[in-house]
C-alpha positions as CSV (number, residue, x, y, z in Angstrom):
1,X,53.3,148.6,14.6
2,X,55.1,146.9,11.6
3,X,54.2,144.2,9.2
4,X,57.2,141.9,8.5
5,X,57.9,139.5,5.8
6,X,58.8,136.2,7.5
7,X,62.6,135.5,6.0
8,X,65.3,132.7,5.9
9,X,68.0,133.4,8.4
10,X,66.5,137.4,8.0
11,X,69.7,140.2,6.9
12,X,70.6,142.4,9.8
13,X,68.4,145.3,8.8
14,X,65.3,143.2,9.8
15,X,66.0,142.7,13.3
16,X,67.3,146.3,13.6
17,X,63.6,147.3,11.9
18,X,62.4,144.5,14.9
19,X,63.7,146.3,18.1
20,X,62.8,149.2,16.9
21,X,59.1,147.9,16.8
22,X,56.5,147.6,19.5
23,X,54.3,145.6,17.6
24,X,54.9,143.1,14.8
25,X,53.0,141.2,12.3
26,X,54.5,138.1,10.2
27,X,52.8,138.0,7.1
28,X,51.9,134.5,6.2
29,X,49.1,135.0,3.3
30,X,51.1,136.7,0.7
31,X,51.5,135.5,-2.8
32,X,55.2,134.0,-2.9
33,X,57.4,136.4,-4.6
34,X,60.5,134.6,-6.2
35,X,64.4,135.5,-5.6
36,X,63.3,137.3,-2.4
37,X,64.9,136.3,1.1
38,X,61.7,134.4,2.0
39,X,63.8,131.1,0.7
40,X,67.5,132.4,1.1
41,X,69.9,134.0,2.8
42,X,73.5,136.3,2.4
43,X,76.0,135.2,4.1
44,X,80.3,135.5,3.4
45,X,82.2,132.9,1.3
46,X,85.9,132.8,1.2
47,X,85.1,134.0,-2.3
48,X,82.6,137.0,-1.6
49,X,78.7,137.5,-1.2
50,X,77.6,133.7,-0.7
51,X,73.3,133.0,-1.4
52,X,72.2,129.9,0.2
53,X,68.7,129.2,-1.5
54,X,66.1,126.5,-0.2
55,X,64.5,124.8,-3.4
56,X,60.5,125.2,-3.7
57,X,57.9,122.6,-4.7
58,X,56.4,124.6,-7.4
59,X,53.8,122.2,-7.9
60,X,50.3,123.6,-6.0
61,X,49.7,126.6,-3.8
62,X,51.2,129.8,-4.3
63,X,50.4,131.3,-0.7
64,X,53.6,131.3,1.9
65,X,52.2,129.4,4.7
66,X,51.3,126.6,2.2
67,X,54.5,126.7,0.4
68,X,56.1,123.2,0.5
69,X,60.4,123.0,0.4
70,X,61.7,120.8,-2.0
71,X,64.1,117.5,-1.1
72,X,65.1,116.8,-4.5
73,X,68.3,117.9,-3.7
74,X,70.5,118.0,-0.6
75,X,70.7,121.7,-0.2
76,X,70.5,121.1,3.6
77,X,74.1,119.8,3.7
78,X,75.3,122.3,1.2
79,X,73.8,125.1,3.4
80,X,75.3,123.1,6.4
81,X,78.8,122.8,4.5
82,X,79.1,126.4,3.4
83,X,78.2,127.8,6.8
84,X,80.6,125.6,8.4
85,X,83.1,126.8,5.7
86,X,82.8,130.2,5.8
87,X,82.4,130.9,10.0
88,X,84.4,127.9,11.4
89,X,87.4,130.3,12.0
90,X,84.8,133.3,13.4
91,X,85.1,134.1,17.1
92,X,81.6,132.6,17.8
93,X,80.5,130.2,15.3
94,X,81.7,126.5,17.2
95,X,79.3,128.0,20.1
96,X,76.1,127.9,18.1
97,X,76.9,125.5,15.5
98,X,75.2,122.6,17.0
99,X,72.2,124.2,17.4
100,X,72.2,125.4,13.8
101,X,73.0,122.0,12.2
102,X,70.2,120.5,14.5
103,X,67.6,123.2,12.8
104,X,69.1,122.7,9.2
105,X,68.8,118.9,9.7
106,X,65.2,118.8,10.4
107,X,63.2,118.3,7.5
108,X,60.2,121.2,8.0
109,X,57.5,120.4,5.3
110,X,57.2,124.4,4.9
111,X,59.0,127.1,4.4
112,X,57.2,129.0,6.8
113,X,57.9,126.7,9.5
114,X,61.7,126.4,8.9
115,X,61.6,130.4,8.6
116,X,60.1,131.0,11.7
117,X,62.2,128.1,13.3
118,X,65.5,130.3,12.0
119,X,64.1,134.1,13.4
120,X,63.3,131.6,17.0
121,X,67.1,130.7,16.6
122,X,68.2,134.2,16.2
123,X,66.2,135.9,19.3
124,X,67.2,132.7,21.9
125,X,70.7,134.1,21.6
126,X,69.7,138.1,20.5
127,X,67.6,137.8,23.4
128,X,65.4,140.5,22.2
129,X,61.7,140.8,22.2
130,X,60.7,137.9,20.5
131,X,56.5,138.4,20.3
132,X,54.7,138.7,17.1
133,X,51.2,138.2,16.0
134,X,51.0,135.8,12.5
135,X,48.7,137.9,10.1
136,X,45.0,135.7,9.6
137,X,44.1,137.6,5.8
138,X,46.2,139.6,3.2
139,X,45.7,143.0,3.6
140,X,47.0,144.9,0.4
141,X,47.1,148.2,2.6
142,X,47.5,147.6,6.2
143,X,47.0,150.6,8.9
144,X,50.7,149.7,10.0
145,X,54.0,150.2,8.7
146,X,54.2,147.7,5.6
147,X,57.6,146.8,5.6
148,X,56.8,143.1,3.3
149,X,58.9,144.8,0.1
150,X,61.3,146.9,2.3
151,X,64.2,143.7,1.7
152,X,65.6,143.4,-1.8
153,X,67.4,140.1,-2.7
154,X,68.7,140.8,-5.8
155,X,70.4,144.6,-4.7
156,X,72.7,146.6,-2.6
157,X,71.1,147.3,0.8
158,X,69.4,150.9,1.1
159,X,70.7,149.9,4.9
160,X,74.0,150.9,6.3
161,X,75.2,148.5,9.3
162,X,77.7,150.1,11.6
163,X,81.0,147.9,10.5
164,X,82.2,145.0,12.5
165,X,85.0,142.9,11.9
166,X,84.0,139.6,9.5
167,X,85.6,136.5,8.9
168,X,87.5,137.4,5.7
169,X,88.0,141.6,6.8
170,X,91.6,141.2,5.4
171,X,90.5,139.9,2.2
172,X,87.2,142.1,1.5
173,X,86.0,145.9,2.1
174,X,83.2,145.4,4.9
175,X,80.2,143.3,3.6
176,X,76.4,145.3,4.2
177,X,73.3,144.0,5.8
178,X,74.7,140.3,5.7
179,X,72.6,137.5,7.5
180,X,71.7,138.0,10.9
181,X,74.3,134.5,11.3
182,X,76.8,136.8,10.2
183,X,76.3,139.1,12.8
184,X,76.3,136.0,15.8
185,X,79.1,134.0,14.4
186,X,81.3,137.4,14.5
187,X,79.7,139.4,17.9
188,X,78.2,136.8,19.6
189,X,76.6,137.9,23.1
190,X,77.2,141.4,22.0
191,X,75.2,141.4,18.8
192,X,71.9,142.7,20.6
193,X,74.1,145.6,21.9
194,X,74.9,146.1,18.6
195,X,71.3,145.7,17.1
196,X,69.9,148.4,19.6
197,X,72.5,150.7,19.8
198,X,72.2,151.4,15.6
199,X,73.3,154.7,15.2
């Protein structure tokens, strides 16, 4: 049993933690801790290491399943643009692409929504296990594996992905733990395989 944060487009290393889980819990009643992957995502830029962030209303409540994204600003098309930008030439990317626009395009009132809308994306073409129990009360030290501060934002991975070739291989050493779209736009069908066959 493991207790998951519920991410943005998650890094690989979360749905490698997934498969590897018989039981999951999405925490939803957790104090919302800034610059964490809850509201963004890593992904590769022509230029390196690209963050797509989803602006916050940081007016009211403070607990994730009430947090409200902002619309002050068009970050869905930039997210839209820069994804478009940086797979378009990938092996796999025009195959999913409509699908992803559709979900960026939709404006969820809450992050929580949007973020569970993105893992639902990921496991219709993973085609993993996709069950999960939403947690109904914080517990500040659950009887399961608590994995909600296991994913750091701001630094390098403690996970090691086995390398696969990305978008801009010629132009950059391998990038670590990317987005899990990262992983789909370059494997495609064969990114389960690669999920559960971590070595």
């Amino acid at each position: 049993m493991i207790l998951l944060p519920c991410f943005y487009f998650p890094p690989i290393s979360y749905f490698e933690i997934w498969t590897k889980s018989d039981k999951r819990y999405l925490e939803q009643w957790e104090n919302f801790p800034k610059q964490t992957y809850r509201n963004r995502c890593l992904v590769q830029g022509a230029n390196g290491k690209l963050p797509l962030i989803i602006p916050i209303d940081h007016s009211g409540a403070r607990i994730m399943k009430d947090i409200k994204i902002s619309y002050t600003s068009s970050w869905q098309k930039l997210h839209i643009k820069s994804l478009q930008s940086a797979y378009q030439s990938s092996p796999y990317f025009e195959y999913y692409e409509d699908k992803l626009v559709n979900l960026l395009e939709k404006k969820e009132t809450f992050l929580l929504d949007l973020n569970v809308k993105t893992l639902e994306w990921a496991f219709s073409i993973l085609k993993i296990d996709d069950t999960y129990i939403r947690t109904n009360e914080y517990v500040k030290f659950p009887e399961c594996t608590d994995a909600r501060e296991a994913f750091n934002a701001k630094k390098e991975s403690s996970y090691y992905n086995k390398k696969y070739i990305q978008v801009f291989s010629d132009r950059f050493q391998f990038m670590n733990d990317l987005s899990i779209i990262d992983l789909i736009c370059n494997l495609g069908p064969k990114s389960a395989n690669y999920l559960t066959n971590v070595e």
